[in-house]
Structure formats: structure tokens, C-alpha cells
C-alpha positions in Angstrom: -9.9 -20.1 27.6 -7.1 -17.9 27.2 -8.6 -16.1 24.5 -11.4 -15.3 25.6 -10.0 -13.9 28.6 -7.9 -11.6 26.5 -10.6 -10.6 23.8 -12.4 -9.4 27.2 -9.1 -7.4 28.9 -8.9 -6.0 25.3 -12.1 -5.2 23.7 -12.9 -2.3 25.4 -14.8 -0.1 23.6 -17.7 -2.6 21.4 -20.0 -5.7 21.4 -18.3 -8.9 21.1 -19.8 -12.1 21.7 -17.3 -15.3 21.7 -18.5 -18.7 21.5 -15.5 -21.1 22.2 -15.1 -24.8 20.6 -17.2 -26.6 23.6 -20.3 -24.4 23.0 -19.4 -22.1 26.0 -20.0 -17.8 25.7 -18.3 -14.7 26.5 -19.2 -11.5 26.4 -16.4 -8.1 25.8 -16.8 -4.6 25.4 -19.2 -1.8 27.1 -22.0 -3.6 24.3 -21.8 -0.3 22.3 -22.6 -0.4 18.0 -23.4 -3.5 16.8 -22.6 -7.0 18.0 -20.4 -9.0 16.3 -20.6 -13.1 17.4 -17.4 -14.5 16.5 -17.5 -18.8 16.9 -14.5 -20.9 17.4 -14.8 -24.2 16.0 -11.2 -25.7 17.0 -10.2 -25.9 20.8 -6.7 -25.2 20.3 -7.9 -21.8 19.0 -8.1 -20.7 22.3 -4.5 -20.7 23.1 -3.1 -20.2 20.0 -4.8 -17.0 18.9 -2.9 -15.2 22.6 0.2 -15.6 20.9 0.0 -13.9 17.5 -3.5 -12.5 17.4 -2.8 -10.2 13.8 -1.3 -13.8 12.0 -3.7 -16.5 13.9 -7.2 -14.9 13.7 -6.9 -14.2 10.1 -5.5 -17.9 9.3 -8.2 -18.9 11.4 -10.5 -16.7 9.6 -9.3 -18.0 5.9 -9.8 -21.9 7.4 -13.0 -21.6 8.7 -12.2 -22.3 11.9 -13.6 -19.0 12.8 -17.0 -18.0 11.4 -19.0 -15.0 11.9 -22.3 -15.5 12.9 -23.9 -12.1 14.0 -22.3 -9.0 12.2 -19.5 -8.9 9.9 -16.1 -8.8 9.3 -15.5 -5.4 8.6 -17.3 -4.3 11.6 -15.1 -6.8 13.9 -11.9 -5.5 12.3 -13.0 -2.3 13.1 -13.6 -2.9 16.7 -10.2 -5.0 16.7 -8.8 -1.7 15.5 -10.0 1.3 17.6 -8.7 -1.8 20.2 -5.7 -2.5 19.0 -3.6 0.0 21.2 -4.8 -2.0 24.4 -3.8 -5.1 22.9 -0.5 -4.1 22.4 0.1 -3.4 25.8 -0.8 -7.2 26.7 2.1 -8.8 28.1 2.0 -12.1 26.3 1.3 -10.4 23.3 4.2 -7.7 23.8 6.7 -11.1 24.1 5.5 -11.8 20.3 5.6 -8.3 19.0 9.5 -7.9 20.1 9.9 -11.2 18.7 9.1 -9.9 15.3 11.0 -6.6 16.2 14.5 -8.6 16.2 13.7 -11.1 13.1 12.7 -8.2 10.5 16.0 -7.5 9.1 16.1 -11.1 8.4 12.7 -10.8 6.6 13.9 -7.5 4.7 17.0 -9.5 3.6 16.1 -8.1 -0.6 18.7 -9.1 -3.0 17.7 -8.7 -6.6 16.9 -12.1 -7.3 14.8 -12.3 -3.7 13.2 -9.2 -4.6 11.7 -10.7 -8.0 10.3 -13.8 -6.2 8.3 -11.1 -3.4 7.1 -9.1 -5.8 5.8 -12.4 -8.4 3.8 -13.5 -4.9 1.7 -10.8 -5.4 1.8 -9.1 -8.8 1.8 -12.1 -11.2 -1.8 -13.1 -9.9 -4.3 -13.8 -13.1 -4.5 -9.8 -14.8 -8.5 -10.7 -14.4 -8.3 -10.4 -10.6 -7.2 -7.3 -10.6 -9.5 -6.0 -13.3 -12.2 -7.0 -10.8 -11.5 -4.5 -8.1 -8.8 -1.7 -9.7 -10.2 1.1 -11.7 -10.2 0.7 -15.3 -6.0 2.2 -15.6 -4.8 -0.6 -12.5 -3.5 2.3 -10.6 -2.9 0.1 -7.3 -2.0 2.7 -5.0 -3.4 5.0 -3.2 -5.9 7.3 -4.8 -6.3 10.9 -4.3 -9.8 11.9 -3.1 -9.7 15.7 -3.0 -13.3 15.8 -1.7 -14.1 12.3 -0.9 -17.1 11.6 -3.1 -15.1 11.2 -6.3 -15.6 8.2 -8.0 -12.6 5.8 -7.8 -11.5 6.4 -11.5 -11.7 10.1 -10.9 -9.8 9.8 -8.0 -7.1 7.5 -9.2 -7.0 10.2 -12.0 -6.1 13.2 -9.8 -3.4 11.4 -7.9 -1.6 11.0 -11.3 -2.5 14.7 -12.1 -0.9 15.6 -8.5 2.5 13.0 -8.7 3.1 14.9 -12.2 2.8 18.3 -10.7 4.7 17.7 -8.0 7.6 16.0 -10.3 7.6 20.1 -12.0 7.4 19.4 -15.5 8.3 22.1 -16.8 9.4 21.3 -20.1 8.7 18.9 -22.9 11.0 16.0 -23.8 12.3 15.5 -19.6 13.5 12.0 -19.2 11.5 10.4 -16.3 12.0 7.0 -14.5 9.0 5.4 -13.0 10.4 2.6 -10.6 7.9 0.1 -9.8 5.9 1.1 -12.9 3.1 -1.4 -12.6 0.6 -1.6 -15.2 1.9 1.1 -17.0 -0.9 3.6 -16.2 1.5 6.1 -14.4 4.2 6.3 -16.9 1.6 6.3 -20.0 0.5 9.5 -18.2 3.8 11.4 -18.0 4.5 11.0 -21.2 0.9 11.9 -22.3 0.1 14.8 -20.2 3.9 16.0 -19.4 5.1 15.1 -22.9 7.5 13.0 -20.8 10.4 10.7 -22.1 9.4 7.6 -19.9 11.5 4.5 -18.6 9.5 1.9 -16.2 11.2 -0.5 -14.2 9.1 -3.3 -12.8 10.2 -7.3 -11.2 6.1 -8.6 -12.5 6.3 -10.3 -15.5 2.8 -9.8 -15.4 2.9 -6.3 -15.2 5.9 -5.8 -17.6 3.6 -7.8 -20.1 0.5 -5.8 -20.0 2.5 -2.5 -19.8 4.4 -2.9 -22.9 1.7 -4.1 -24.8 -0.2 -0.6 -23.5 2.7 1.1 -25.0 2.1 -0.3 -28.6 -1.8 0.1 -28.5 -1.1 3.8 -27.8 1.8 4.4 -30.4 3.7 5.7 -28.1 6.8 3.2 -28.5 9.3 6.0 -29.1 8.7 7.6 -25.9 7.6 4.9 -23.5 9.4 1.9 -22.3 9.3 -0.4 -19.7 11.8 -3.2 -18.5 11.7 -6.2 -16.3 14.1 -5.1 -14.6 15.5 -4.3 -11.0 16.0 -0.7 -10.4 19.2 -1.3 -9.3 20.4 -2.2 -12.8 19.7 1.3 -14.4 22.9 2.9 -15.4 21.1 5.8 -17.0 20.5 9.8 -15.2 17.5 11.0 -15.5 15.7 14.3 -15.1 12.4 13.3 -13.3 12.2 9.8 -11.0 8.8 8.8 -9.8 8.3 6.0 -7.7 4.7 4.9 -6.1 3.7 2.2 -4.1 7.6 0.3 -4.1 9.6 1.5 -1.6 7.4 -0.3 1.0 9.2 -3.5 -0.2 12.6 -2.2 0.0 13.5 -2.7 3.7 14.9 -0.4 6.2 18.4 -2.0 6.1 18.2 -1.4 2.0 17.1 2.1 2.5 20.9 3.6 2.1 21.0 1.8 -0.7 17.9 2.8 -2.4 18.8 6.7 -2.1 22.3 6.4 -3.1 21.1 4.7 -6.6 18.1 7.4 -6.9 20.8 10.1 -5.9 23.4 8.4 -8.6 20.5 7.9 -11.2 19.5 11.6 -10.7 20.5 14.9 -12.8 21.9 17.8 -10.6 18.6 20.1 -11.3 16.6 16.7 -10.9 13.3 16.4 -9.1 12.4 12.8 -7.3 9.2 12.1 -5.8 8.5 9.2 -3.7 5.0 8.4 -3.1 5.3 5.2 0.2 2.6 4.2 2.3 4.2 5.0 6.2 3.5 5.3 9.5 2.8 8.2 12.0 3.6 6.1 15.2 6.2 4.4 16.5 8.2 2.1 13.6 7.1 -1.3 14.3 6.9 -4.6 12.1 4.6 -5.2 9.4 1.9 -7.0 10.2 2.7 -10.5 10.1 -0.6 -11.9 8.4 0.4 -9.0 5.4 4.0 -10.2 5.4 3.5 -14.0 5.3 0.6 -14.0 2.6 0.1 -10.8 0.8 3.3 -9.0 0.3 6.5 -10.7 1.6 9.2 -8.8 2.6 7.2 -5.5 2.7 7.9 -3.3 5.5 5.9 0.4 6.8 8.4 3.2 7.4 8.1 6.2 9.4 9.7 9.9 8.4 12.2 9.7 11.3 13.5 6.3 9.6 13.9 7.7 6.3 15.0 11.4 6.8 18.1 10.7 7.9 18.7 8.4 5.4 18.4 11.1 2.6 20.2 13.6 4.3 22.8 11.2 4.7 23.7 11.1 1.1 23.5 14.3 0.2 19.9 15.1 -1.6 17.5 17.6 0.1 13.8 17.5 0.9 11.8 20.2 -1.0 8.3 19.3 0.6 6.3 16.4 2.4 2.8 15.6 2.2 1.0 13.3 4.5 -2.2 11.9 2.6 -4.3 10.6 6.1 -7.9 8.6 5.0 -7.3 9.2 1.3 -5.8 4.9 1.3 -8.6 3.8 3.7 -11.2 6.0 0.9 -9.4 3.9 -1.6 -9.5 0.3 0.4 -13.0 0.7 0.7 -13.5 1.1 -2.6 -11.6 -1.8 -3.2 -13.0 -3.9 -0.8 -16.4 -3.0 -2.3 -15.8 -4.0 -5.7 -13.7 -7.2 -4.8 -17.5 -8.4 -3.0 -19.5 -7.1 -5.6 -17.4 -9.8 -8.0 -16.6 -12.0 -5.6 -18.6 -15.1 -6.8 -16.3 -14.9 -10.1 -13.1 -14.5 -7.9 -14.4 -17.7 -6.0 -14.6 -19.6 -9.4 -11.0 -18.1 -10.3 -9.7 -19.1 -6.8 -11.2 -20.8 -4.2 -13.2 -19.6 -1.0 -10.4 -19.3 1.1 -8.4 -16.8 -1.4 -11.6 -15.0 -1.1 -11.7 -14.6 3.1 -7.4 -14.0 2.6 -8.5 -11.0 0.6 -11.3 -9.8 2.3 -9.4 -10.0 5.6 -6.3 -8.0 3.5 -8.3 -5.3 2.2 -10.5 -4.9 5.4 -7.3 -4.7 7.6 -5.7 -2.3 5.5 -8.4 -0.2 6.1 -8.8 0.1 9.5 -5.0 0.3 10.0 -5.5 3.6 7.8 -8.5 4.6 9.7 -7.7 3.6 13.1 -3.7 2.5 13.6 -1.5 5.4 12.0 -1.0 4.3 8.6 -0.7 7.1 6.2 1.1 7.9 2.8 4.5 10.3 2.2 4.9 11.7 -0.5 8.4 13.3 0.1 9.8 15.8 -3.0 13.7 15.5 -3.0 15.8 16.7 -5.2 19.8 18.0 -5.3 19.5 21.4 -5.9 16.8 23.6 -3.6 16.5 26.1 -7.0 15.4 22.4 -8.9 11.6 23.3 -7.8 10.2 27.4 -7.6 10.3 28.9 -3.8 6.5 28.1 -3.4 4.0 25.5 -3.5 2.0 27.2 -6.3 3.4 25.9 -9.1 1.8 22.7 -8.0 -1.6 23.6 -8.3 -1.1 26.1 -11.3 -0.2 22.9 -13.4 -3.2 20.8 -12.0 -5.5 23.8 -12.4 -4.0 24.0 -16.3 -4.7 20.2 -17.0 -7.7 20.2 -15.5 -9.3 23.1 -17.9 -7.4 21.5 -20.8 -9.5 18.3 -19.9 -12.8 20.1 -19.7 -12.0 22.2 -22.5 -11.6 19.2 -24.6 -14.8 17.5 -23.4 -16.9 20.3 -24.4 
């Protein structure tokens, strides 16, 4: 009954019903929006979801020892969300939570041959998975939505267009180095819109596969390569470095390390822009359901974790913007295409990779709607005259490509 008990301290603010293992029901929250009826089917549920509620309900949730019988998923993660800050403050719960505080630098422990294995968990899925949700380049990162009713391709579009203003090309022929290059879609870009000389560094196999063979369908093999390849193994300086959607998997003991490779890596008038999902609270762990089966090792930081970092060896930060709902706009995008293909992930899969995901991309969301998640995208570079005195520039260049593009359809 412990569960129960706790859904009903916590719950607050919703309509939860709870129907325990023996048939037995419990009511929580001030009945507001729409009921969710969540029904527990194994006894020992009851205890064991008090001590790691994040990890527990979701395993629960993929087993089917939980099923949802009145509402849905994504409105119970919701309510668990706008929540969340009361269950935090349980006791019980607190024990668990500093528990995972003082283990995570064992779990952020990201040698080069550990980090290849992290990044295969979740990268080197079947290419048609990914196909089913992503837009049509696999950009799978946040999206920028400059007035939220872009479609997804659009929007995936425009955060390319705003990464390569940012990254001031200003001349043709810059050598640029895109680690954690993906599918290729990013670096194919640079080098098509910035005229870009483009290395990619990526640990997929999967990814390195698809992205070189993009290279040759495009004839671009003299400017554009990528490697399998840690980032750490580049001996090369470069003009430009990009990197989106990797330094969440880098670790906040590696972080010295990553910044001293980008700073070695990186021409004196050099511009770097790192694009990292982060946090606007206080640091915490990742969530333990995300670390154990979607992205191993990963790790949220926030600005006053990394700052200091890049002060401390030397390189200077030019600008910061902090993209707020633009990754929940994205998730739920996401989320909505992964259920409108579901049936053929099912077939792919099974059933419970389907409720993993759904749980995954529902969670995100609300921790980007709800919890304090957010995205940096931090400009650093060596030299403060590396990048004009204002933030013009930036949208002069968007602007440009922009009436180039519609110039071009007409």
C-alpha cells in the first residue's frame, strides 16, 4: 500500500485513480482535467515503485504489469510531471535520488572504447526505425520552431540554417568538424549551403554507413567526409567545430577533457558552437529509466557546470542561447509519428520496445515542458574579434539563405 499512499501525498494537482493488485482503489489529486486509472497487476508493485518511481513505473509500464485503463499515457506523465517537484521532496524517495547523486561518475566513466558500446545501444537500431519518426534528413536533435506551427522538416531545416549562422561562415572553403555527425544531414549542409570543407566524426557504425554513402549520392566526396571515429583521435585544427546532440554523453568528469581537445583542435580565429540539451535547475542525475535503456552513460548539464569548465582552459563565450519548448515541440512530433507507424515498429520489434519508446519520448517531453530541461547553444571561440561585435550577422546570413531558397523555388 505504500504506493498508493505516496501517489496520494504526491499527486497534487490531477485525477488519478489507482487500482492496486487485490482489486482495492485510491483516489489522488484535487480530480482536476481528465482522469487517468492506472491498474497494478503485481502486488510487489506496491512497494517497489516507492523506491525508484522514474526507473520502476516505466519497467512496469513496458511489462505490463501496469496498464492504463481510463486516459492515457501522455496525460499521466504529464500529471507525474507538473508533480514531480513534490515527489522529490519525499523522503524515501530523496534516500534514492542521493543514491544516484554519488554513483554517477561511476556511470559517466567514458573511455573510447566504452563510449562506442553507449552510443551502438542506441544509434545502431534498424535505419528503418528511425525513418519512421525522424524527418526525411534524420536530424535527431532538437528542431528549431521559430513560430511553432512549422512542419517538422521545416523546422529541422531552420535549426541547421541557425547552427551555420551562428558557426559565421564567412568565407568559402572553411574547414569545419562536425562531432557526433549522425546521419550526415548537418555536415551535408555546411558544405552545401556554407561551401564548407566538412569532417564528421561519429562511434554508430550505423550512422557512419548511411552518412558516407549520402556523401557519394551527392558527389560531394571531395569535400565531405565522415569517420568512425572517436573525437578524441582527430589530430587535425580546424576553422569551424560544430557539435549537436553529443556532449550529453560525455560526462561531467570528461568535460575538461572535451574542451581542451575542442580548444587544441581549434584555429586561433576559430568559432565552436556547441548545441547540448541542459538543465535550468539544480544539476541532478539523469533519469535513471533514460540511462539504463535508452542512452547509457548520458548525463544533463547545467551552464554553471560547464562555464567554468571553458573558462578554465582558456576559450571565451561569445553568446548563449537557451531554446525552452522548441525539444518538447520536437518530441511531440516525434512521439506522433512513432504511433502513427507504430503497428510496423511492433512487427520490427516487439510490444514492449513499443511502450519503452513511448514512455522515452513521452517523458522527454514533459521534462521539457514541465521539469527544466532546455537546450544551450553556447558560441565559443579564442579570439572575441573571431565573430562581429553584434548578433546581426546571425540573422543577416539566415535572412540571405532564406531568399536564396525562395528565389530558387520560384
Amino acid at each position: 500500500m505504500l504506493f498508493p499512499k505516496l501517489m496520494q501525498k504526491v499527486i497534487l494537482e490531477g485525477d488519478l485513480r489507482l487500482i492496486d493488485a487485490r482489486g482495492r482503489t485510491y483516489d489522488c489529486g484535487d480530480g482536476s482535467g481528465e482522469r487517468v486509472t492506472l491498474h497494478l497487476h503485481n502486488r510487489s508493485l506496491e512497494y517497489k515503485l516507492v523506491l525508484n518511481p522514474p526507473l520502476y513505473l516505466a519497467e512496469a509500464y513496458m511489462d505490463g504489469e501496469i496498464t492504463i485503463e481510463e486516459g492515457s499515457l501522455r496525460i499521466f506523465l504529464e500529471m507525474l510531471a507538473r508533480n514531480y517537484h513534490v515527489l522529490e521532496k519525499n523522503r524515501l524517495v530523496m534516500l534514492g535520488f542521493k543514491l544516484a547523486r554519488h554513483t554517477r561518475k561511476l556511470k559517466q566513466y567514458n573511455p573510447v572504447g566504452k563510449a562506442q558500446k553507449n552510443v551502438a545501444h542506441h544509434y545502431d537500431l534498424s535505419g528503418e526505425l528511425y525513418d519512421l519518426f525522424l524527418d526525411t534528413d534524420r536530424q535527431y536533435s532538437c528542431a528549431y520552431f521559430r513560430n511553432g506551427d512549422e512542419t517538422l522538416e521545416q523546422a529541422q531545416t531552420d535549426k541547421k540554417l541557425h547552427l551555420a549562422a551562428k558557426l559565421h561562415l564567412n568565407r568559402p572553403g572553411l574547414k569545419l568538424l562536425d562531432i557526433g555527425s549522425g546521419w550526415g544531414g548537418l555536415g551535408l549542409y555546411m558544405a552545401q549551403e556554407g561551401g564548407c570543407d566538412v569532417t564528421g566524426v561519429t562511434l554508430s557504425r550505423e550512422q557512419h554507413k548511411v552518412s558516407s554513402e549520402r556523401v557519394q549520392k551527392a558527389g560531394l566526396e571531395k569535400q565531405v567526409e565522415f569517420h568512425l571515429r572517436d573525437y578524441r583521435e582527430d589530430t587535425n585544427r580546424y576553422d569551424r567545430i560544430v557539435s549537436v546532440g553529443m556532449f550529453e554523453h560525455v560526462g561531467k568528469q570528461n568535460y575538461h577533457e572535451f574542451f581542451q581537445k575542442v580548444s587544441d583542435m581549434l584555429e586561433d580565429d576559430g568559432v565552436f558552437v556547441l548545441h547540448s540539451v541542459g538543465r535550468i535547475n539544480d544539476p541532478g542525475p539523469t533519469n535513471p529509466f533514460i540511462r539504463k535503456y535508452i542512452f547509457p552513460g548520458a548525463d544533463v548539464p547545467t551552464l554553471g557546470e560547464v562555464l567554468p569548465v571553458i573558462e578554465d582552459v582558456m576559450l571565451e563565450v561569445t553568446d548563449i542561447e537557451v531554446l525552452r519548448l522548441h525539444y518538447a515541440e520536437t518530441l511531440r512530433n516525434w512521439e506522433e509519428r512513432f504511433q502513427a507507424n507504430r503497428a510496423k515498429i511492433a512487427e520490427h520489434y516487439d510490444e514492449r520496445f513499443c511502450r519503452m519508446w513511448e514512455a522515452y519520448l513521452l517523458g522527454c517531453e514533459m521534462g521539457f515542458r514541465h521539469q527544466g530541461l532546455v537546450v544551450f547553444q553556447i558560441q565559443i571561440t579564442k579570439n572575441p574579434t573571431a565573430v562581429p561585435q553584434t548578433r546581426d550577422y546571425i540573422y543577416e546570413w539566415e535572412h540571405g539563405i532564406k531568399k536564396e531558397a525562395t528565389q530558387a523555388a520560384e
